[in-house]
N, C-alpha and C positions, 0 to 999 in steps of 0.2 A: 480461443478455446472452442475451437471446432467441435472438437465431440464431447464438450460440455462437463469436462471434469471439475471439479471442486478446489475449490483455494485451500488451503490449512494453512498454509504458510506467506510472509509478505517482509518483502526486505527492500528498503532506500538505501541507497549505493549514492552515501553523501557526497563523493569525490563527484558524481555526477549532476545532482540537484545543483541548479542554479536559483532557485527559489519563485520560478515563474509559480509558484500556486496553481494551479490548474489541478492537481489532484485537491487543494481545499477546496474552490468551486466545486469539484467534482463531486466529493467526499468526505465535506465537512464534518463529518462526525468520525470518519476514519482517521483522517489525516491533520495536521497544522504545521507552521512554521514555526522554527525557534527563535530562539536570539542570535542565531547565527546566521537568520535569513534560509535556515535550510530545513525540509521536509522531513517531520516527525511521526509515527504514527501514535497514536492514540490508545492505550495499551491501562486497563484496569488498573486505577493509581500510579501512573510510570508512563511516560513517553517516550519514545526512543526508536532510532533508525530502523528497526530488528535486529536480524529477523524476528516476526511476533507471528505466533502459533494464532492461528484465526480464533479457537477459542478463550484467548487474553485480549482482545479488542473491549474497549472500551463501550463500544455499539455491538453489541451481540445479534441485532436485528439486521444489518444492514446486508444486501443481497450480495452475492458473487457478479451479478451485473453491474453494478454501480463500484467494486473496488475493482473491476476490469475497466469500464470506461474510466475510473482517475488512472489509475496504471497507464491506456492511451492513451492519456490528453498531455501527458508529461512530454515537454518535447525535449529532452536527453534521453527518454528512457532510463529514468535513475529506479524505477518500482519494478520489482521483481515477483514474480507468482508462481508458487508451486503447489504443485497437487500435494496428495496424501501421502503417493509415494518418496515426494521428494524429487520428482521432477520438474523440470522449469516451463513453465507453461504461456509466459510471459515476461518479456517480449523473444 
């Protein structure tokens, strides 16, 4: 996020998630695993792969750095991030 644009949006690409958790370290209150061993986010009453509109998060506080470092800490790259316009910003 070189020139610091804004998340809105966030999508797990479950075919990708192996369930290494490193977005939960990362971003426990963004993210968790299911019962499938694979990465959900956390989503106002509802959890689910997304895409989820950054204003349906479950953590409404939590910064655009810290759902950037769980995004890179995933090593499939299964988290996806797009700005406002709908562009992909990540990875």
């Amino acid at each position: 996020m070189a020139d610091e644009k804004k998340i809105a949006k966030i999508v797990v690409d479950r075919n990708l998630c192996i369930g290494a958790s490193t977005c939960v370290i990362t971003a426990n209150t963004v993210f968790e695993l299911d019962a499938e061993n694979k990465a959900v986010i956390k989503l106002q009453g509802v959890k689910n792969s997304g895409p989820a509109e950054r204003g349906s998060l479950e953590d409404q506080q939590v910064g655009d750095a810290t759902i950037l470092a769980a995004a890179q800490s995933c090593p499939t790259r299964a988290i996806f991030l797009y700005d406002e316009a709908g562009k992909q910003i990540y990875p």
